[in-house]
C-alpha positions as CSV (number, residue, x, y, z in Angstrom):
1,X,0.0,0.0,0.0
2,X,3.1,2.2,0.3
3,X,3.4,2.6,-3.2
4,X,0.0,3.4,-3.6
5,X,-0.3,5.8,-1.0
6,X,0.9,8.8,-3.3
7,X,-1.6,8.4,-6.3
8,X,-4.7,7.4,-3.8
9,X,-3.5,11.1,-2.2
10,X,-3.8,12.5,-5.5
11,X,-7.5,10.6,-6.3
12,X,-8.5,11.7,-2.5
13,X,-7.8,15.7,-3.4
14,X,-9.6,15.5,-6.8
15,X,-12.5,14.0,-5.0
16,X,-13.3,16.4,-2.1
17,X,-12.8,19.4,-4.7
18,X,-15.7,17.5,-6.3
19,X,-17.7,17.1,-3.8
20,X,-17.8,20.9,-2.6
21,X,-21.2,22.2,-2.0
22,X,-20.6,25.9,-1.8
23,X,-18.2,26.2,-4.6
24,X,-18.6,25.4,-8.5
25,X,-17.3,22.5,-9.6
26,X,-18.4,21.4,-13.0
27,X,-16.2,23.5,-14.4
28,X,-13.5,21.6,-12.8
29,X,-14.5,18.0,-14.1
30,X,-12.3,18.3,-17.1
31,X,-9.5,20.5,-16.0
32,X,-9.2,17.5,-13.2
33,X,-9.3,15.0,-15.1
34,X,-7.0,15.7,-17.8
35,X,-4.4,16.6,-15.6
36,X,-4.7,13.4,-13.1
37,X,-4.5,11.1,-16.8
38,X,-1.3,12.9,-18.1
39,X,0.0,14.3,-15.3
40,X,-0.7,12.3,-12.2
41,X,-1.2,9.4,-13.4
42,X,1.9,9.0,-15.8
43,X,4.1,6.5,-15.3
44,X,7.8,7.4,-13.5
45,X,10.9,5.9,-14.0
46,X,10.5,4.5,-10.6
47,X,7.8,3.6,-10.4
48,X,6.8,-0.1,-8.9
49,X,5.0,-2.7,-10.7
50,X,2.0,-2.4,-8.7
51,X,2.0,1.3,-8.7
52,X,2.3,1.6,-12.6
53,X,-0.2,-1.1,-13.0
54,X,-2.8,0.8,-10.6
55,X,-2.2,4.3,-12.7
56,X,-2.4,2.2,-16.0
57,X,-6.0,0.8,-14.9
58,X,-6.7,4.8,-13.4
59,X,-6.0,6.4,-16.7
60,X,-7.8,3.8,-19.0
61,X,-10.6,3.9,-16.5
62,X,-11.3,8.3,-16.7
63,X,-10.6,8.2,-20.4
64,X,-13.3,5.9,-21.1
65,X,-15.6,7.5,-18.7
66,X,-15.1,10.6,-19.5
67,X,-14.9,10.2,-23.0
68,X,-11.5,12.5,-23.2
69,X,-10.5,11.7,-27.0
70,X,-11.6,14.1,-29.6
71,X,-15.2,13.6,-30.8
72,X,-17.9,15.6,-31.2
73,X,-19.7,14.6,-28.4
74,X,-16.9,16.0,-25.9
75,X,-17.3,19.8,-26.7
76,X,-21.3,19.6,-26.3
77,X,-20.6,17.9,-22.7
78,X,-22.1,20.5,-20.0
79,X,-18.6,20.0,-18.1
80,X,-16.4,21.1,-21.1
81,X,-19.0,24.3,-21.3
82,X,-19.5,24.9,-18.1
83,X,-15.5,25.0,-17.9
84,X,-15.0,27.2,-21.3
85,X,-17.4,29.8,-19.0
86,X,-15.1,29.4,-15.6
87,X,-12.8,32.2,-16.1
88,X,-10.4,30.4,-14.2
89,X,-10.7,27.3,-17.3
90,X,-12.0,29.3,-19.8
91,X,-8.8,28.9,-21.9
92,X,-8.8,25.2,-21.9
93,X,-5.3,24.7,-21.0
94,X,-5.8,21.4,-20.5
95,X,-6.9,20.3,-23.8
96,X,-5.2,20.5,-27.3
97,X,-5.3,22.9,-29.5
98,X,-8.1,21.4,-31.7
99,X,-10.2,20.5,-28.5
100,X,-9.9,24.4,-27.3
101,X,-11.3,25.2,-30.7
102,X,-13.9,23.4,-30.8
103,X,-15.1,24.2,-27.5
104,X,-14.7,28.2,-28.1
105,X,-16.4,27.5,-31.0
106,X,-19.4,25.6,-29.4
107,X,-19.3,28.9,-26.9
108,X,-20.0,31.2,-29.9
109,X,-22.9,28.7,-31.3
110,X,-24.3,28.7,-28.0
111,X,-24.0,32.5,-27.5
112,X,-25.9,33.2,-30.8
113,X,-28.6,31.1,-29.7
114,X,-29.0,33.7,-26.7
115,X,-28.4,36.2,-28.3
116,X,-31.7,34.8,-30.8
117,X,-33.7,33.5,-27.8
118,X,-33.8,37.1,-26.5
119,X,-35.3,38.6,-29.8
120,X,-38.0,36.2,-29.9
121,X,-38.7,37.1,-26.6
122,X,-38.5,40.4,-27.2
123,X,-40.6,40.3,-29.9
124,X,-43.2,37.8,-28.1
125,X,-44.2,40.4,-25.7
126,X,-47.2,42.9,-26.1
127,X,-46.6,46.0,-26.6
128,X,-47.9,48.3,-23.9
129,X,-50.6,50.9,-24.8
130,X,-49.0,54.2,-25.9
131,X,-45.9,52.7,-25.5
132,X,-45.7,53.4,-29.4
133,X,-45.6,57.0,-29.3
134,X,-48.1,59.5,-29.9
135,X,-48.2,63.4,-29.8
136,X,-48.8,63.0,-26.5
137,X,-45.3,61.0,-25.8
138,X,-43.4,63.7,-27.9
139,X,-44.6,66.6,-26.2
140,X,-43.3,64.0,-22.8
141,X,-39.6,63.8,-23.9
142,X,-39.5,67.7,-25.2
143,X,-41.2,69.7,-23.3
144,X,-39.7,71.2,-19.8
145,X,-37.9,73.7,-18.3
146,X,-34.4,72.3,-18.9
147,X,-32.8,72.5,-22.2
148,X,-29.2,71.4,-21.1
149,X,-27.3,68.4,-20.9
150,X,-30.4,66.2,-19.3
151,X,-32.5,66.6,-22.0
152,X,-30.0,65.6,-24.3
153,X,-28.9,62.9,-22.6
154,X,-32.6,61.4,-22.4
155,X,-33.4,62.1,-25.9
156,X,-30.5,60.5,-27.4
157,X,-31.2,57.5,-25.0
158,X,-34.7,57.3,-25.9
159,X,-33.4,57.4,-29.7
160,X,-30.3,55.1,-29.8
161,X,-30.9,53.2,-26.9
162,X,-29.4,52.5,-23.5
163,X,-27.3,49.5,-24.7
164,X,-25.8,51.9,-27.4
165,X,-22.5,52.8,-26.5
166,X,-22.1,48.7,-24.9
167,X,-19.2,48.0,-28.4
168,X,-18.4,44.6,-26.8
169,X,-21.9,43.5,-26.6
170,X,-23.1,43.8,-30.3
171,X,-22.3,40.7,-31.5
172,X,-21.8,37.3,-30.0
173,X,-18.7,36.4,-32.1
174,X,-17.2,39.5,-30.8
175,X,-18.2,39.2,-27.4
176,X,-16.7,35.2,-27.1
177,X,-13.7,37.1,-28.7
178,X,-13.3,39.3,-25.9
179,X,-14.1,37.6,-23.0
180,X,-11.3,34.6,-24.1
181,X,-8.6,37.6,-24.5
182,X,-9.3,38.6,-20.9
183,X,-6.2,37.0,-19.0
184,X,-7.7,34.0,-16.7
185,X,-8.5,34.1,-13.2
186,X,-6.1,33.1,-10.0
187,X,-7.6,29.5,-9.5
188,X,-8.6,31.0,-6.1
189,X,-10.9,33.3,-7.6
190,X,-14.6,32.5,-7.1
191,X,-16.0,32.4,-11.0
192,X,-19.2,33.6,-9.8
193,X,-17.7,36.7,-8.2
194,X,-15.9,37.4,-11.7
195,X,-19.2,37.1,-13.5
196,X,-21.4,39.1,-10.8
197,X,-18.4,42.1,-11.5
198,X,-18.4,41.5,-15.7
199,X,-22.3,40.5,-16.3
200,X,-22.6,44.1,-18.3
201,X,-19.4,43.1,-20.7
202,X,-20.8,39.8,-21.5
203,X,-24.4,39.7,-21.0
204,X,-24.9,36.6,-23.1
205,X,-22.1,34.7,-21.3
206,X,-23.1,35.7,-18.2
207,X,-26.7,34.1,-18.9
208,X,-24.8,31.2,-20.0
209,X,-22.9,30.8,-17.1
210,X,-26.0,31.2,-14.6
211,X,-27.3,28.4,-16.8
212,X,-24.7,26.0,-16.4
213,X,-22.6,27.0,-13.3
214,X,-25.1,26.2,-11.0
215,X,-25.2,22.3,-12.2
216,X,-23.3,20.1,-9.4
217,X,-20.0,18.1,-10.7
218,X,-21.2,15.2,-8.9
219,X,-24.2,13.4,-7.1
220,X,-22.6,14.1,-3.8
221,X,-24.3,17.0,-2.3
222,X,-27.6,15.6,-3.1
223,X,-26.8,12.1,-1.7
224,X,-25.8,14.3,1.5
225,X,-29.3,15.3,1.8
226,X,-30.5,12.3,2.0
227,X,-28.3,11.2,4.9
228,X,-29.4,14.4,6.6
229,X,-33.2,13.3,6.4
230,X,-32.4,10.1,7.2
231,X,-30.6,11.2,10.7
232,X,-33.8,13.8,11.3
233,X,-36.5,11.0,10.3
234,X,-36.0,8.2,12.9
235,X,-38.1,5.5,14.9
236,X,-38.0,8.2,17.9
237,X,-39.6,10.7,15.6
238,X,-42.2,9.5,13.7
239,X,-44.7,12.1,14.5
240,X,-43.0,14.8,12.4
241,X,-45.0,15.9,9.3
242,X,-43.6,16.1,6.1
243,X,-43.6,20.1,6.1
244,X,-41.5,20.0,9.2
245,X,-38.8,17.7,7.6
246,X,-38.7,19.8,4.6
247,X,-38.0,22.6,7.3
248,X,-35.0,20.9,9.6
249,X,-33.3,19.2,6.3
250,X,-33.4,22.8,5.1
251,X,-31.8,24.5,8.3
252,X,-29.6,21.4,8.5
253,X,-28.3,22.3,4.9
254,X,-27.6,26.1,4.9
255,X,-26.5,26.9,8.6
């Protein structure tokens, strides 16, 4: 077990990353697990039998389950997306050149199909009454007392629009362009800080990475709900309605 105790360290630090509650970790999946296959898990030149059999079986293992080779299917995983939107990840430095392009470029796809959604929602809604313009809504915007600055300023918003003078934001293309020449984030950062600070820059990222973020890297934190209504729903409690269980699994989960 000696030889082993090394790489089982290294498997035992990838896992309680993934297993966080309060942190993201989707994005991490793939940034993990390429470096525990080539890095990690590469065999040394001293290396013992056992312990370059075990890493053999460990990287066969993640690259089958994970599906790490170059296909199609790996760019439209939500992990690889999810880490593409981690500005910590977001250059894919763990990947090969082809495999970063890919993924930027399923970033852009996704981005213009925001950028789309919003239009049709957009024009989905009704229209209030009035709210196309009459005399009455001229006579609104001019009339006054104040002829300065203002009144400019309020005319030309109600004429261009607010969202005129936001260059990185017209186009999605543009706006993937500009948010992967960023440098990355300290890997200590919190991704959702970054994004809460640089929603306005990227508005269609940012409602990407809202979308995809929040998703859990693994099954853990939900299983750990379960074991926390299972140790507040015993034989000595049996009494306790349903609404009340909701209640202390709730307190139990966000002291």
């Amino acid at each position: 077990m000696a030889d082993l105790k090394p790489v089982l360290e290294t498997l035992k630090c990838a896992t309680t990353i993934m297993s966080s509650e309060k942190t993201v970790s989707i994005s991490h999946i793939y940034p993990i697990t390429f470096s525990i296959i080539n890095k990690h898990m590469a065999i040394a030149t001293d290396d013992r039998p056992r312990a370059a059999e075990f890493k053999t079986m460990v990287r066969q293992s993640l690259s089958q389950r994970m599906e790490v080779d170059y296909n199609e299917r790996l760019v439209t995983m939500p992990a690889m997306i999810a880490s593409a939107l981690d500005p910590r990840h977001k250059h894919l430095p763990f990947s090969s050149r082809e495999k970063t392009k890919a993924g930027l470029d399923k970033l852009k796809e996704l981005c213009a199909d925001v950028e789309h959604a919003s239009i049709e929602e957009d024009m989905g809604e009704e229209e209030e009454p009035g709210a196309a313009g009459g005399d009455d809504d001229v006579v609104a915007v001019t009339a006054g007392p104040s002829s300065g600055a203002s009144h400019k300023e309020s005319a030309m918003s109600l004429l261009l629009g607010d969202d005129y003078s936001a260059a990185d934001a017209t186009d999605p293309q543009l706006e993937v362009d500009t948010y992967v020449k960023d440098s990355r984030s300290s890997l200590e950062s919190n991704p959702l800080d970054w994004w809460r600070a640089n929603q306005t820059r990227f508005p269609r990222l940012a409602r990407l990475a809202q979308r995809y973020l929040c998703i859990p890297g693994t099954s853990v934190p939900s299983e750990r709900v379960f074991s926390a209504a299972g140790l507040v729903v015993n034989r000595l409690r049996t009494r306790l309605t349903p609404e009340h269980v909701d209640m202390l699994v709730f307190f139990n989960k966000n002291k």
